[in-house]
C-alpha positions in Angstrom: -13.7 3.9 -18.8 -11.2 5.0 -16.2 -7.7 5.3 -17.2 -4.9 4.8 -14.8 -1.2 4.2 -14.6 1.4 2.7 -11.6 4.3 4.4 -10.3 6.7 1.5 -10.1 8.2 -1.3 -12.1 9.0 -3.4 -9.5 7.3 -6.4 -8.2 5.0 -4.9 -5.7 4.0 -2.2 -8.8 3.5 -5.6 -11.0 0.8 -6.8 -8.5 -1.1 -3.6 -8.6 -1.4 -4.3 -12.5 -3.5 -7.6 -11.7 -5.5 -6.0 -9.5 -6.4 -2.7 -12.2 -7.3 -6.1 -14.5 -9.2 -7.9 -12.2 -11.5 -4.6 -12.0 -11.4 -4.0 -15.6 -9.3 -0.3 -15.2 -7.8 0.7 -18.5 -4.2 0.4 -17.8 -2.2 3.7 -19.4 1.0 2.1 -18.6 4.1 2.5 -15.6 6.3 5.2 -14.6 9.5 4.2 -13.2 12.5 6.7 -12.9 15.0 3.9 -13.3 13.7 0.8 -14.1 15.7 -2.4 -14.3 16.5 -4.3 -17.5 14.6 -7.0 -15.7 11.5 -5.0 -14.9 11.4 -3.6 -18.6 11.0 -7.3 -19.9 8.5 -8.5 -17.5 6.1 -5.4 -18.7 6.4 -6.0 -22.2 5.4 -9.7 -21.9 2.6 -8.1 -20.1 1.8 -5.9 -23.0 2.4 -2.9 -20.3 3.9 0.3 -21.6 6.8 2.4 -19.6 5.8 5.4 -19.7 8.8 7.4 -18.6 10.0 8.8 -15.6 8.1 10.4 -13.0 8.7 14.1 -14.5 7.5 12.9 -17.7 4.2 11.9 -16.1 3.6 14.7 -14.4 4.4 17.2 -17.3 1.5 14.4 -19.5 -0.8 13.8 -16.8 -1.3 17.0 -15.4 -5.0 18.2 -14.7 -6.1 15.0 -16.7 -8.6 12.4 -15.7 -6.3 10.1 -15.9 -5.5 8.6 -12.7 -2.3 6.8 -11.1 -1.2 4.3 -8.2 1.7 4.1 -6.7 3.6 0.8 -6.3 6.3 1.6 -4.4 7.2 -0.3 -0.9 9.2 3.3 0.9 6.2 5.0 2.6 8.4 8.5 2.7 8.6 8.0 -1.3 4.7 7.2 -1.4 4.3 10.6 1.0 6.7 12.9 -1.4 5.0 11.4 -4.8 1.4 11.7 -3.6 2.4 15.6 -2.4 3.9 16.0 -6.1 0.9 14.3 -8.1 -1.1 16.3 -6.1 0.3 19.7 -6.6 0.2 18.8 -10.7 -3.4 17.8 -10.6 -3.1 14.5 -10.6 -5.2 12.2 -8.7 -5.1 8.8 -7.4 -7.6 6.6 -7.4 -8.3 3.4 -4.3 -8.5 -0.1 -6.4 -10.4 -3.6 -4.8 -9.9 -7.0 -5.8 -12.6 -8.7 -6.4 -11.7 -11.9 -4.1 -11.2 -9.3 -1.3 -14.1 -9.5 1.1 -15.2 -6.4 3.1 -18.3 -5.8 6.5 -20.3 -2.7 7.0 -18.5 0.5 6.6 -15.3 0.2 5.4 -14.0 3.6 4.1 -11.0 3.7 1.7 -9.0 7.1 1.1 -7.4 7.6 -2.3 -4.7 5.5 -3.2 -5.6 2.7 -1.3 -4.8 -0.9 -2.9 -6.7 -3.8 -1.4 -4.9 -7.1 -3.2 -6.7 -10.6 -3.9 -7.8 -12.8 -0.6 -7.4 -9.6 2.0 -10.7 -9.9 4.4 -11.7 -6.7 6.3 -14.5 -7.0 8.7 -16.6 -4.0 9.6 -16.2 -0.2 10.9 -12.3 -0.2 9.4 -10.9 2.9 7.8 -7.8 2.7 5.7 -6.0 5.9 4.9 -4.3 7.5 1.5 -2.2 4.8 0.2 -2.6 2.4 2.3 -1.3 -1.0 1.1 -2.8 -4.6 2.0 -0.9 -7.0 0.3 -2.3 -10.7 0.0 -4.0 -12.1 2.3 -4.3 -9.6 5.0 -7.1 -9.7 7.4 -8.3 -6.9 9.0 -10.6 -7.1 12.4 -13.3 -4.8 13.5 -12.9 -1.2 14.3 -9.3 -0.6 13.0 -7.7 2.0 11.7 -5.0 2.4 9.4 -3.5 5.8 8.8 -1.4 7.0 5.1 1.3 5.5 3.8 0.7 2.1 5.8 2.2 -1.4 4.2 0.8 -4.3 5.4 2.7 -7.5 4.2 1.4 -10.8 2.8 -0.8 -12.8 5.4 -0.1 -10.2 8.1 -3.0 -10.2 10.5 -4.3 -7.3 12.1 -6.9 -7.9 15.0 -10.3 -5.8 16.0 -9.5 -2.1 17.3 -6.0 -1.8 16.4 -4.7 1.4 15.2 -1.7 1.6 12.8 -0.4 4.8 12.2 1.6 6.7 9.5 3.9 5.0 7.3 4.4 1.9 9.7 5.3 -1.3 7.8 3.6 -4.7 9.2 6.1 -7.6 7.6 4.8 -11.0 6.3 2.4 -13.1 8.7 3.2 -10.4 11.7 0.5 -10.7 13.8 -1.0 -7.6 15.8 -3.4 -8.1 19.5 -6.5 -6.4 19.9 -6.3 -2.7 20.8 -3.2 -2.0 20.1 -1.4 0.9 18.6 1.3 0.3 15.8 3.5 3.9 16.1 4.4 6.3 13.1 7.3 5.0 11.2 7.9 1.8 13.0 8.3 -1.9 11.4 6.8 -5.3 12.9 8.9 -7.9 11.4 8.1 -10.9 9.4 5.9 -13.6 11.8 6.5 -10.9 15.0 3.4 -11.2 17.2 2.9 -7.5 18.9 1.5 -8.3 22.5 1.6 -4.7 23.3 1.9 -1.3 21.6 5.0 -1.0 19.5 6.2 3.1 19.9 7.0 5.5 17.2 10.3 4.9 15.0 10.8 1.1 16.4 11.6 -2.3 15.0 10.1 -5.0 16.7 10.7 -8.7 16.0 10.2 -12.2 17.2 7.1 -14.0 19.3 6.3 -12.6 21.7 7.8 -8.9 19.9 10.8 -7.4 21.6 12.9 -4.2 20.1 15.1 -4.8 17.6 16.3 -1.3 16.9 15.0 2.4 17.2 15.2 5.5 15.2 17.1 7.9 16.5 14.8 11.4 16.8 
């Protein structure tokens, strides 16, 4: 049976626990480098073990088949864990839930979690740990690129592309054939009407710039 643990004892690393039940994965436990009190309590009346911090894990886990998830929101943490896993010889594995419904050719990198009632239709791609929180729908011919969190009930229309480490918030709402850019945030119940540029908080219906990076 595959083995796997979470990186993260927070809510969002909680949820990736349901989903390792709902598909039967035999759950080694959660890494957390500081966990709260709070978070410590919850596990144990889950009958989840913490595990240690992230060092300990990969000093134990190195070059073994067991494999991890990362539930962490911060897509720059995901990116920095996911090099350091990988440069121990640890490596992650893409988890389903079953209530999730998927069309014709839907490829899922490593790392990738896909949480109960998300509907992808056909020809999508999600990248290396990706997140699709509850709910999500996904249209045809999309792509979305590493380190992506999508947000509950977000909807992402057909040939949209969402690139590295952007963040989609609750029930944001993204038009057809348009590009979410690197690093940039689409805030809770924004509806992108066009692109939204690298580095760039949009909010509101239609979307307008909130804020921007600087580069």
């Amino acid at each position: 049976m595959t083995r796997a643990f979470v990186v993260g004892a927070g809510g969002f690393g909680r949820e990736v626990l349901d989903v390792l039940r709902d598909q039967g994965i035999d759950i080694e436990g959660v890494v957390d480098d500081a966990p709260s009190e709070q978070n410590l309590r919850l596990l144990e009346r889950q009958g989840v073990r913490y595990l240690g911090t992230v060092e300990h894990a990969l000093r134990e886990y190195a070059g073994s088949s067991v494999r991890y998830l990362l539930g962490i929101g911060s897509a720059a943490v995901r990116r920095v864990l996911d090099e350091r896993f990988s440069e121990a010889g640890i490596v992650p594995m893409s988890v389903v839930h079953s209530s999730a419904t998927m069309g014709f050719d839907v490829r899922i990198a490593p790392g990738a979690v896909v949480c109960a009632g998300v509907r992808i239709t056909s020809n999508v791609e999600l990248g290396r740990h990706v997140h699709l929180n509850l709910n999500v729908t996904v249209g045809h011919d999309t792509t979305i690129e590493d380190y992506v969190s999508v947000n509950p009930g977000a909807a992402i229309s057909g040939a949209v592309t969402i690139r590295e480490e952007a963040l989609l918030g609750a029930n944001a709402f993204i038009l057809q054939g348009l590009e979410v850019g690197r690093r940039s945030v689409v805030g809770a119940s924004a509806a992108a009407m066009r692109s939204v540029q690298p580095d760039t908080t949009v909010v509101g219906v239609p979307a307008r710039i909130l804020a921007r990076r600087p580069s």
